[in-house]
C-alpha positions in Angstrom: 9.8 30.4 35.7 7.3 31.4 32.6 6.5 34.9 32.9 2.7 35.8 32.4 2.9 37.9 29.2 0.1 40.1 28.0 -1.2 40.3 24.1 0.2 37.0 23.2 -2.9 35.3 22.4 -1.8 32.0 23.9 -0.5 30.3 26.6 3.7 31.0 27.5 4.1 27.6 28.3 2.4 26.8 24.9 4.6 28.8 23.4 7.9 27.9 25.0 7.0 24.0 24.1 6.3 25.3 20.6 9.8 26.4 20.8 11.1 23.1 21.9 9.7 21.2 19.5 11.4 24.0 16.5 14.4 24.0 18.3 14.6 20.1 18.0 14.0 20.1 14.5 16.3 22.9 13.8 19.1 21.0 15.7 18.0 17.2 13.5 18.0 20.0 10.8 21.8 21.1 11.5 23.2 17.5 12.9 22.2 16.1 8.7 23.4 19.0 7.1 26.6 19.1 8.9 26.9 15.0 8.5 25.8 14.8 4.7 28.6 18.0 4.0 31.7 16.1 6.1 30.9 13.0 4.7 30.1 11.4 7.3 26.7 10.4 6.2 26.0 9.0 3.1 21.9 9.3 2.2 19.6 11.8 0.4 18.2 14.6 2.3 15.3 16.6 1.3 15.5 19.8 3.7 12.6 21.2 5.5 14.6 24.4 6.5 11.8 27.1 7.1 9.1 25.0 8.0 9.7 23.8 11.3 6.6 26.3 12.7 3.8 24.3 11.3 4.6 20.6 13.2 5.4 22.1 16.0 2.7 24.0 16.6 0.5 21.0 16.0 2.3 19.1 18.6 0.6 20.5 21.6 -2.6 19.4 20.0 -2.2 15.9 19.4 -1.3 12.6 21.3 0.9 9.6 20.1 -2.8 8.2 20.1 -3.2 10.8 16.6 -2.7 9.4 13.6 -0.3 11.3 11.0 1.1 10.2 7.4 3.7 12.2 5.9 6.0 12.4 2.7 10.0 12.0 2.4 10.7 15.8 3.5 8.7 15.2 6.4 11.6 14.9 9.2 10.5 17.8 11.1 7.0 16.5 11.2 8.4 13.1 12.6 10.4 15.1 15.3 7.7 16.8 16.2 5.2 13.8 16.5 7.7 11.8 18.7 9.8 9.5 16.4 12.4 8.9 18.6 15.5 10.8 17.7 17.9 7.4 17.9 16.0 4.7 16.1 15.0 8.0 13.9 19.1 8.7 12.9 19.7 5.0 12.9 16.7 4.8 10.5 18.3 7.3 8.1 21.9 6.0 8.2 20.4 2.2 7.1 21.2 0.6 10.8 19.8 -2.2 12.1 18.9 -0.3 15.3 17.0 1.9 12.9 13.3 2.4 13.8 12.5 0.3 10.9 15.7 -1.8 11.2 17.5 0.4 8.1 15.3 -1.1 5.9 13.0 2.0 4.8 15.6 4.6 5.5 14.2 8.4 6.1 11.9 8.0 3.2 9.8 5.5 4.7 9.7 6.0 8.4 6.8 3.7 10.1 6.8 4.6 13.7 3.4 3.1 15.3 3.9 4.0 18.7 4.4 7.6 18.1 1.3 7.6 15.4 3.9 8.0 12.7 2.3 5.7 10.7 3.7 5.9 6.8 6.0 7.9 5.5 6.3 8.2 1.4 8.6 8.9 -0.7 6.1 9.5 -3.6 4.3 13.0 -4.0 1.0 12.9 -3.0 0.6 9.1 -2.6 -0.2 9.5 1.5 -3.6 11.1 1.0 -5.2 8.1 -0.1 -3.5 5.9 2.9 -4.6 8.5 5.6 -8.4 8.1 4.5 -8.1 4.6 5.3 -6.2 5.7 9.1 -9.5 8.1 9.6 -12.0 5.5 8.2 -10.9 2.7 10.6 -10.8 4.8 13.7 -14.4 6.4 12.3 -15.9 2.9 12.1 -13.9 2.1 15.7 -15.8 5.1 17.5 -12.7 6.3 18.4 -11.9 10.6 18.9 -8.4 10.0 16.5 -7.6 12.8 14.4 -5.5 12.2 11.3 -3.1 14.2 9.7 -1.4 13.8 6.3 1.4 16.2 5.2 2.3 16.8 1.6 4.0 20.1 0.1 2.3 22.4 -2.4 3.6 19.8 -5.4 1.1 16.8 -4.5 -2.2 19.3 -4.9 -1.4 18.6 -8.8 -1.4 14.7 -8.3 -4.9 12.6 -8.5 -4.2 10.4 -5.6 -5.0 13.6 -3.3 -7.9 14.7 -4.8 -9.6 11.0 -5.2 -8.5 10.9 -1.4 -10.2 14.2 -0.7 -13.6 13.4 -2.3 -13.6 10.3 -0.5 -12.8 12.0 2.8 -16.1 14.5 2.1 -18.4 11.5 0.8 -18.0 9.7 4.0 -17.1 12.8 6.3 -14.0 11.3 7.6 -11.9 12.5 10.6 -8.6 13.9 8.6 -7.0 16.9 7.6 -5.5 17.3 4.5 -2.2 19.6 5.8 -0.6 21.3 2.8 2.6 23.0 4.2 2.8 25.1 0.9 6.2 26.3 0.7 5.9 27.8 -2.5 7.8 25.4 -4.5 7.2 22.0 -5.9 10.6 20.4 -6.0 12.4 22.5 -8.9 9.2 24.1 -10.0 7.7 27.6 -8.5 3.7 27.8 -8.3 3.1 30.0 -11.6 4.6 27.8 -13.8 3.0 24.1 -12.6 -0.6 25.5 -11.8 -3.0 28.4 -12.3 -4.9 28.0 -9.4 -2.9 28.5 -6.7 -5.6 28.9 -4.3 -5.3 25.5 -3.0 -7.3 25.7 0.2 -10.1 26.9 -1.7 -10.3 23.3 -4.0 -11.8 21.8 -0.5 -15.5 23.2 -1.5 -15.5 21.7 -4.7 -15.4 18.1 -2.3 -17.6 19.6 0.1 -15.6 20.4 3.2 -14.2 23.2 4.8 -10.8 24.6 3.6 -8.5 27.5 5.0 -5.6 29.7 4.7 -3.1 29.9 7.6 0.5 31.6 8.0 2.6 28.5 8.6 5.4 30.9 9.6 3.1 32.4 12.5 3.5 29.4 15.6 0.8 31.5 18.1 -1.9 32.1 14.8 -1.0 28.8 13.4 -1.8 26.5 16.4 -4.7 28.9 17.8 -6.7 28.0 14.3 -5.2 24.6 14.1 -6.9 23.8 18.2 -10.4 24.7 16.5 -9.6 22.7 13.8 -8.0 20.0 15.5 -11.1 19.8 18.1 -13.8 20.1 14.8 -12.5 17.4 13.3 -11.8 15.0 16.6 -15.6 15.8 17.1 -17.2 14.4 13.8 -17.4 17.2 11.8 -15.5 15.8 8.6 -12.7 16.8 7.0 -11.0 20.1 6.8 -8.1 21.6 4.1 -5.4 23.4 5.9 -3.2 25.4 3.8 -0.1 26.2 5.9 1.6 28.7 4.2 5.4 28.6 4.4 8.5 29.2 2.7 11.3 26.2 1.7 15.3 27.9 2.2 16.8 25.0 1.1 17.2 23.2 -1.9 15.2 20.2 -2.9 17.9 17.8 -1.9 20.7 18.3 -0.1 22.3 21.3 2.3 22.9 24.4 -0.1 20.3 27.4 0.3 17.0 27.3 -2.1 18.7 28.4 -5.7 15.4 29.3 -7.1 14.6 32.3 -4.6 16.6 35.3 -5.6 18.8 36.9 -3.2 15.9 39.1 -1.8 13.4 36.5 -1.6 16.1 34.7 0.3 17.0 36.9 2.3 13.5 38.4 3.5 12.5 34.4 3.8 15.6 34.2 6.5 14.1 37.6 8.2 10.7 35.5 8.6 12.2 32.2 9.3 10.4 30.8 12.6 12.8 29.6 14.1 14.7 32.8 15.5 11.7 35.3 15.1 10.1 32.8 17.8 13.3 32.5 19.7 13.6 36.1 19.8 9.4 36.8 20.4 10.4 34.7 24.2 12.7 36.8 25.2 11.3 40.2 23.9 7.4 39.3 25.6 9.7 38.3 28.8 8.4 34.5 28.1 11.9 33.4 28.9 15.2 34.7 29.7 17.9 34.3 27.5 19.5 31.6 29.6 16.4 29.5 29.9 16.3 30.0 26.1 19.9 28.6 25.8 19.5 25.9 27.9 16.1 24.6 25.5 18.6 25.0 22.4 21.5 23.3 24.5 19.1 20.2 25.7 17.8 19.7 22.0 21.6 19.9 20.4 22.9 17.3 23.3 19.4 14.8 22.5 20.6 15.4 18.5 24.4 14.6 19.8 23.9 11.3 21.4 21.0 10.4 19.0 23.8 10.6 16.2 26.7 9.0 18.0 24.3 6.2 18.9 23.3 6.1 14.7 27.0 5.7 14.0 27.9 3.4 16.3 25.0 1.1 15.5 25.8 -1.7 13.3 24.6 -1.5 9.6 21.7 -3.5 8.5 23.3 -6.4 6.6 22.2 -9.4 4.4 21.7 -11.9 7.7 18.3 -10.4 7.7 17.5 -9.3 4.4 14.4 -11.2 3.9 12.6 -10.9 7.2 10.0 -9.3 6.5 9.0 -9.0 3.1 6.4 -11.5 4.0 5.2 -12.4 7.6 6.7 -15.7 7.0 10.3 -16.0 5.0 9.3 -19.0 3.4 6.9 -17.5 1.1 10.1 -15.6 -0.8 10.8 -17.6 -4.2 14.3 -18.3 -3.8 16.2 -21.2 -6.5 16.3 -24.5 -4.7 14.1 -22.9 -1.6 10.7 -25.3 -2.2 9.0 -25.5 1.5 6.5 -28.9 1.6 3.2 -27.0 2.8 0.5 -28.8 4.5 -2.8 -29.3 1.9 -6.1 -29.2 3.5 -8.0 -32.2 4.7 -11.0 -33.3 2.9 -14.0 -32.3 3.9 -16.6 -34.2 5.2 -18.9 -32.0 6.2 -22.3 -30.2 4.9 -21.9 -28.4 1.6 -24.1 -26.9 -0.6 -24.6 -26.5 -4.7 -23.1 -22.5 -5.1 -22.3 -20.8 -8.2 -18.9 -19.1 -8.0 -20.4 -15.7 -7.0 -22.1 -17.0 -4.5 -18.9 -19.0 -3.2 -17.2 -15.4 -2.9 -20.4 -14.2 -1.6 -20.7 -16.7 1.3 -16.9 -16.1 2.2 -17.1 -12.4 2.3 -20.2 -12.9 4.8 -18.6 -15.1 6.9 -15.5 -13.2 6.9 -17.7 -10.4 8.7 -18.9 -12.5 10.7 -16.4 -13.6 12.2 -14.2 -10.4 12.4 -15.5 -7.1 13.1 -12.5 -6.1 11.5 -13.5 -6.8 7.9 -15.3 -4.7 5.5 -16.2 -4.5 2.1 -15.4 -1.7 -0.2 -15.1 -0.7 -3.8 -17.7 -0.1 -7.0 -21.3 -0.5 -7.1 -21.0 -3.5 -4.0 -23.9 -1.8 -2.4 -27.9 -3.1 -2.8 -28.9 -2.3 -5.3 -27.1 -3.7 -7.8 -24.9 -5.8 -5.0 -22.0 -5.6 -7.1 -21.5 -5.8 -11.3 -21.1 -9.2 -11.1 -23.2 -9.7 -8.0 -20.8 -11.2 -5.4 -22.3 -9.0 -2.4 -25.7 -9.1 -3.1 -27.8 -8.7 0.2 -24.4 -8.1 2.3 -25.5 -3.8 2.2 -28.5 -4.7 3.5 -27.7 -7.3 5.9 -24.4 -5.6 7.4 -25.1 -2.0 6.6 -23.3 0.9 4.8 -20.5 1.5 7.2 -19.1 -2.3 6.3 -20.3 -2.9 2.8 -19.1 0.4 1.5 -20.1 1.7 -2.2 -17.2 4.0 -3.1 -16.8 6.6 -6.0 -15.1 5.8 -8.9 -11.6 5.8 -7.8 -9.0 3.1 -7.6 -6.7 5.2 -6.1 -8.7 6.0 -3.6 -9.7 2.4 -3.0 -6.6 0.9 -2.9 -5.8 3.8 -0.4 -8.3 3.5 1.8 -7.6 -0.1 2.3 -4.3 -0.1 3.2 -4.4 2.7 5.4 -7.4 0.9 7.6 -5.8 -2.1 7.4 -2.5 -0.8 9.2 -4.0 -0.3 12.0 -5.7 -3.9 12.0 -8.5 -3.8 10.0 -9.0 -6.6 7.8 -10.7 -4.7 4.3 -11.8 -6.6 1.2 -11.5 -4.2 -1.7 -13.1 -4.6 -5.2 -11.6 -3.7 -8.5 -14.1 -3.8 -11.4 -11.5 -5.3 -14.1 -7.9 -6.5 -13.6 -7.0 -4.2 -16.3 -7.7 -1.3 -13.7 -4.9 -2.5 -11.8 -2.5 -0.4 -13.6 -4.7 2.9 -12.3 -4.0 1.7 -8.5 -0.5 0.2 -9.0 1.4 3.3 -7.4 -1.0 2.2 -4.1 -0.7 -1.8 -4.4 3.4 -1.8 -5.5 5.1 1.5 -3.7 2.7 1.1 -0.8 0.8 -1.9 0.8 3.2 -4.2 -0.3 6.1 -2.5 0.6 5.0 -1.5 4.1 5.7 -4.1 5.8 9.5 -4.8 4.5 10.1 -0.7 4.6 9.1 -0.5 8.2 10.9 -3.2 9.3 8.3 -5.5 10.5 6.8 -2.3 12.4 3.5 -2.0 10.7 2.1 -4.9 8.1 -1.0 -4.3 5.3 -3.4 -7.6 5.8 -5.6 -6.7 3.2 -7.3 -8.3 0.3 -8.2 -7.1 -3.4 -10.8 -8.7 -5.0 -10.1 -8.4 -8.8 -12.1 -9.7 -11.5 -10.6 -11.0 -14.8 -12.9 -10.6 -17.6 -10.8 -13.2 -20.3 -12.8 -16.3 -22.3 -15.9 -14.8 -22.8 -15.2 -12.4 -25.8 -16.4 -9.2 -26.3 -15.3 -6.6 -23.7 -12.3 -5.9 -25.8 -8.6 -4.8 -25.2 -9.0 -2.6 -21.9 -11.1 -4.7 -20.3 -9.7 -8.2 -20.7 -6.5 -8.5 -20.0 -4.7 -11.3 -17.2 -1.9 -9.2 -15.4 -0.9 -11.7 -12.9 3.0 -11.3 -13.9 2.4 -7.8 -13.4 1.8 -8.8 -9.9 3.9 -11.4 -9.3 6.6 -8.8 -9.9 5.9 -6.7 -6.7 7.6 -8.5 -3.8 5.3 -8.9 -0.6 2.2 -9.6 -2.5 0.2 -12.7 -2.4 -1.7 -13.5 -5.5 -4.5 -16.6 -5.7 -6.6 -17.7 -8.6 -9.5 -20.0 -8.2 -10.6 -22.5 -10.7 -13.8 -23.5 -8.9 -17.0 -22.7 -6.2 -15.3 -24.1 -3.2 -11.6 -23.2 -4.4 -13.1 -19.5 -4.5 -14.6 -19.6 -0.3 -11.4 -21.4 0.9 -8.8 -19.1 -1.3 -10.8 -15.9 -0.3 -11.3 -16.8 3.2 -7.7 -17.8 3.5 -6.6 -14.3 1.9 -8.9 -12.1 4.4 -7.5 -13.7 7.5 -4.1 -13.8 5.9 -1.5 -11.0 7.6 0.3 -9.9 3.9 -1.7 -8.0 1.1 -3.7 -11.0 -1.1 -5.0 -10.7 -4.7 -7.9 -12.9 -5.2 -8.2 -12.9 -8.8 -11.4 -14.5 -10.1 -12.4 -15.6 -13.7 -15.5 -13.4 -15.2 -16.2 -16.9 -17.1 -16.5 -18.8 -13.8 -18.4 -16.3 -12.0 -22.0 -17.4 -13.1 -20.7 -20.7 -15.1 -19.1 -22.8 -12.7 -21.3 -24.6 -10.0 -20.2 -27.2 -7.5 -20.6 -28.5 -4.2 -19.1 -25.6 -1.5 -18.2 -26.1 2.6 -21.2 -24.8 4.6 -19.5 -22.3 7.5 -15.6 -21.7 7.4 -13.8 -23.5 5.1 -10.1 -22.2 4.3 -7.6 -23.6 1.9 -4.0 -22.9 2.2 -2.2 -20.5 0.7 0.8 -21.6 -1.6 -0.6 -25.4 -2.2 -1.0 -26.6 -6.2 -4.1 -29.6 -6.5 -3.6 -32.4 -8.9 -6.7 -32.2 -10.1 -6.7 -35.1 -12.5 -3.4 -37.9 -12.3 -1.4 -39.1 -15.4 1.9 -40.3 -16.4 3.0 -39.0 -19.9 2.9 -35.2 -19.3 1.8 -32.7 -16.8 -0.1 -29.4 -17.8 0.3 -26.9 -15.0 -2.2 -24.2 -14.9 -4.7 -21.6 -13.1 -8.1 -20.4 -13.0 -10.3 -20.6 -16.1 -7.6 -22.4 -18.1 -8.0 -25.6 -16.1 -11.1 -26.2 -17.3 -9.8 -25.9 -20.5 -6.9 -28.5 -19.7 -9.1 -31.0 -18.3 -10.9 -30.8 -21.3 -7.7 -31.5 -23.2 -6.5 -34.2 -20.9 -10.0 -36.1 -22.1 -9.0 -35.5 -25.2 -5.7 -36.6 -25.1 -6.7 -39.8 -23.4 -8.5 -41.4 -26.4 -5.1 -41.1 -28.3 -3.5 -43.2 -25.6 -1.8 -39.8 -24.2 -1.9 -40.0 -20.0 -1.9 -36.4 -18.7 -1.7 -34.8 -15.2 -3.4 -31.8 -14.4 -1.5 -29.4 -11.5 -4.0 -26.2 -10.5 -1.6 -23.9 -8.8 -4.4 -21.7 -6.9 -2.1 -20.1 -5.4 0.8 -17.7 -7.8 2.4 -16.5 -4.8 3.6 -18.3 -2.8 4.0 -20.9 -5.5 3.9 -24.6 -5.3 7.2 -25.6 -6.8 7.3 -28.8 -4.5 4.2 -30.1 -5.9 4.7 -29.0 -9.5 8.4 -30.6 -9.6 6.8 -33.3 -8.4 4.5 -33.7 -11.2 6.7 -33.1 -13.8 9.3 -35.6 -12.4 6.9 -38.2 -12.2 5.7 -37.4 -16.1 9.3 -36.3 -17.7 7.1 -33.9 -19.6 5.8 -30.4 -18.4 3.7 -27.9 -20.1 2.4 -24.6 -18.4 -0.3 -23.1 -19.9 -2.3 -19.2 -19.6 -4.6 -17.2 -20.5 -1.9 -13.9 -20.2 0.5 -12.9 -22.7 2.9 -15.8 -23.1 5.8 -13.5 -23.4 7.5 -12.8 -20.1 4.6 -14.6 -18.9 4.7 -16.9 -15.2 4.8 -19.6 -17.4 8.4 -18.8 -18.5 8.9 -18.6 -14.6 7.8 -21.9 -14.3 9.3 -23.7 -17.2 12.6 -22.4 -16.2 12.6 -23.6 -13.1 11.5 -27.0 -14.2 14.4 -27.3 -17.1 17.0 -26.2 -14.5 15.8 -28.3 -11.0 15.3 -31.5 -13.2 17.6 -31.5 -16.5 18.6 -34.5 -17.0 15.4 -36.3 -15.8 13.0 -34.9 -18.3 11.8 -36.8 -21.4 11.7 -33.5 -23.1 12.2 -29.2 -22.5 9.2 -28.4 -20.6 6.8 -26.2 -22.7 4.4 -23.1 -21.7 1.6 -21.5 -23.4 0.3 -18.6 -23.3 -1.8 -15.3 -25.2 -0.5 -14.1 -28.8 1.7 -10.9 -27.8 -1.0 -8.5 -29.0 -4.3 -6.5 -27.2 -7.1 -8.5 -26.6 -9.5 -8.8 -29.3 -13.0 -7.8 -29.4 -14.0 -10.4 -31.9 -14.7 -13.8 -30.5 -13.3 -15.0 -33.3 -10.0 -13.1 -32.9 -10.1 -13.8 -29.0 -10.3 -17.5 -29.3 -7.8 -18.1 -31.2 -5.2 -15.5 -29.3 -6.1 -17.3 -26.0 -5.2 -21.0 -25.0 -8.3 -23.1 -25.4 -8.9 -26.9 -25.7 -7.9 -27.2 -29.2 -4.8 -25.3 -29.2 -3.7 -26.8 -25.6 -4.1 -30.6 -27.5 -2.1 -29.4 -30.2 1.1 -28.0 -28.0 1.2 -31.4 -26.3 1.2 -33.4 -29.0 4.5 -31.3 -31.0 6.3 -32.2 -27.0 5.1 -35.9 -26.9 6.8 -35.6 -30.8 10.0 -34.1 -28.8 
């Protein structure tokens, strides 16, 4: 029975589930160290010995309904937010009973029905992801609160402060929990920043920051309920600062080897664990056997959670490629080339649009349809309604909570999406230029693309990134210019579509936005106000992952991609009045890729060419060509061909541009030396 003490400043039975929740994580804490230092286990370990006060002080405040992001030393936080314990060791020793099937391991833990939602194993690269949790539950109306966890270290990474200016712009329901435990990795404060006031850097982004004893459970979770209650009300953001001490190493079981033996030693005399063990019995909040039983029912739950982990099976190669896409076939896999269903002609109404327009109409019909979808990223609001126009009017017709102008900040974009889209929102992100991909890569490669194979089918990312490609017209120069679809192509999970025309643009994009795996819809600057043809009035969809012979032939087939397939066509004309017969193949879709279509082709002609605007180096055509040579050798009339960008920056000369990028000419000219082969 819990003995009403006086001066504690909270509740005993507060308090003494507090002390559960520590002595859980102390006993996960123990149960790794001990496996990792027999042997038995075999994975890497980041301890949080020291901080166990700050999660579990939390947990009172919170429900599984709470949404919480944390980083790769975050174990105690999981324990504390209701991983459970089994799938949790499973998880870490790669079984398939694992909460994420051992395919994310303890890095990467993705437990929805906790509120566990992402775990990361790169510094500082939740914050974005958690605006995105508090942004779709802020445009839901519901009371979530969500909290993302990062150590001391990630205050010096960009992704967390674009995600905290975000957070105050649009006054989003999140706190920013930095368990500062005076260390970042290998590297003590002084010597990686000198402003080490870290709660204080919340005003420059115009919300509230403070300064809390992470070691102190009763002052910690009395200032965390008024936080925890501000922010579940509306009140925007808040910077918590929990301030803490790490005992252990970075990685691994030994004691921290950067504190000296006093630090050490006065870190153990404030460690929370037995100063709040010991603060039960001395205030009379529990006897000493009630105490021993809490410690004896978290070590038995650690026990059978561990002999359940090793008795699981390990996750093996039967399953390995569930769930890098929601459907296997998409993997490119030698000899694996899946006949998928092209869409019907249409019949129907349609209407002369421009290819802005196209992307336009999709985007508004998209929101139409789905309450789900919204539109963020760069200038998309009215005025201008995007650089390039493609949402002008949808600000004003949907509003500012769906059509969302955001600052500056890939990052942050890229963030923002994937996090709202984890829980089921369907967002349409904008980036300016494809060469600002590399600034969000960390978001689109290590995170939304990932998700869904690291948690094991638990959680999935179905969002789309609009990115325009700025190559053909000449004059933007080298950063702004560039076609990084191999870039893409090289990060398992995404789907990556390029249109070549008005009505290719509606059905790609509307396919992408309703699609359940991450989609980049590329889109040609050089299209965007050029290209004008007859487009689907309502919902039109074309199918991801099916090529379009867009013009037949018999001597040679030129397999291509957004703006170049103009430039084929052109060729193919050409070509015809010197008694050359050439097929034209538009891919549309990079990934999944047409290979039963484009084999086709080919076979048919005996000749293949690919051709790009990108570098032509370790380009997709050398993808593609090699494929080809290898599934029909034997059967060709000659080595199938690509072509592709001079292996240099883009020019800012037209004249240097055209003739570094495949054009009409230069397209001719490479299939007249193969017809010579």
């Amino acid at each position: 029975m819990l003995k009403q003490a006086t001066n504690l400043g909270i509740e005993p039975a507060v308090l003494k589930e507090i002390y559960r929740q520590m002595s859980r994580i102390h006993q996960v804490d123990l149960a790794l160290k001990a496996g990792l230092s027999s042997g038995k286990f075999q994975f890497s370990y980041w301890p949080m010995t020291g901080q166990e006060a700050i999660p579990a002080a939390i947990a009172p405040l919170i429900t599984s309904r709470d949404y919480m992001v944390t980083i790769y030393r975050g174990i105690h936080d999981q324990v504390a937010k209701g991983v459970p314990l089994k799938g949790l060791f499973a998880e870490a020793l790669g079984r398939s009973a694992g909460v994420n099937k051992g395919k994310g391991g303890s890095p990467h833990i993705s437990d929805p029905n906790s509120g566990s939602m992402l775990t990361t194993a790169i510094v500082g690269g939740g914050a974005p992801i958690a605006t995105g949790l508090a942004l779709a539950a802020q445009m839901r109306g519901e009371d979530r609160v969500t909290i993302v966890n990062f150590g001391d270290g990630a205050t010096s990474i960009g992704a967390v402060h674009e995600a905290m200016n975000l957070a105050g712009v649009w006054k989003l329901p999140v706190i920013f929990l930095c368990q500062n435990n005076q260390i970042g990795e290998y590297t003590k404060i002084p010597d990686y920043t000198a402003s080490p006031d870290f709660a204080g850097r919340a005003a420059g982004y115009g919300f509230k920051g403070v300064k809390l004893d992470g070691n102190d459970p009763i002052a910690f979770h009395n200032a965390m309920k008024d936080i925890v209650a501000d922010v579940r009300a509306g009140k925007g953001p808040v910077f918590v600062e929990a301030v803490t001490l790490r005992l252990g190493s970075h990685s691994g079981f030994a004691d921290n080897e950067l504190l000296t033996a006093d630090e050490l030693a006065a870190g153990k005399a404030n460690w929370p664990v037995p100063k709040t063990r010991a603060l039960l019995l001395e205030t009379g909040v529990c006897s000493e056997a009630e105490v021993a039983a809490i410690d004896a029912d978290a070590a038995a739950e650690v026990k059978e959670a561990v002999d359940f982990a090793l008795a699981a099976p390990r996750a093996g190669e039967e399953d390995m490629f569930d769930h890098v896409y929601a459907d296997t076939d998409t993997i490119p896999r030698r000899g694996h080339y899946p006949v998928r269903e092209a869409e019907k002609p249409f019949t129907g109404e349609t209407k002369t649009l421009q290819m802005f327009q196209a992307v336009s109409q999709a985007m508004d019909l998209a929101m139409a349809a789905d309450p789900g979808v919204f539109l963020l990223g760069e200038d998309i609001g009215d005025p201008p309604g995007g650089v390039f126009k493609t949402s002008v009017g949808l600000e004003t017709k949907w509003g500012k909570a769906r059509v969302r102008p955001t600052p500056i900040a890939e990052q942050a974009i890229i963030g923002a999406a994937t996090g709202a889209a984890l829980v089921g929102m369907r967002p349409v992100a904008e980036i300016m230029f494809c060469d600002f991909i590399g600034v969000t890569m960390d978001q689109i490669a290590n995170h939304a693309a990932k998700q869904r194979f690291m948690s094991g089918g638990a959680t999935h990312v179905p969002m789309t990134m609009r990115v325009l490609v700025a190559g053909g017209l000449g004059g933007f120069g080298a950063q702004h210019t560039q076609s990084l679809e191999a870039w893409l192509l090289h990060i398992p999970g995404l789907k990556v579509v390029y249109p070549s025309s008005p009505m290719e643009a509606k059905g790609l994009l509307t396919s992408c936005i309703f699609d359940d795996d991450p989609c980049v819809h590329l889109e040609s600057m050089a299209l965007n106000f050029t290209a004008k043809g007859e487009v689907p009035v309502g919902d039109y969809r074309i199918p991801l992952g099916v090529a379009k012979v867009k013009r037949e032939g018999t001597d040679i087939s030129l397999i291509t991609f957004g703006w170049q397939v103009n430039q084929c066509l052109g060729a193919a004309e050409d070509l015809e009045k010197e008694g050359i017969s050439v097929e034209v193949v538009d891919l549309r879709s990079l990934m999944p890729l047409d290979y039963h279509r484009v084999i086709d082709s080919v076979r048919k002609t005996g000749r293949g060419l690919v051709v790009h605007a990108a570098t032509e180096f370790c380009g997709l055509g050398a993808e593609i060509a090699a494929t080809l040579n290898e599934e029909l050798f034997g059967k060709l009339k000659a080595p199938v061909g690509r072509l592709g960008a001079d292996y240099m920056p883009i020019g800012y000369s037209n004249l240097i541009e055209t003739a570094q990028i495949p054009r009409k000419a230069s397209i001719t000219a490479r299939v007249r030396e193969i017809m010579k082969g």
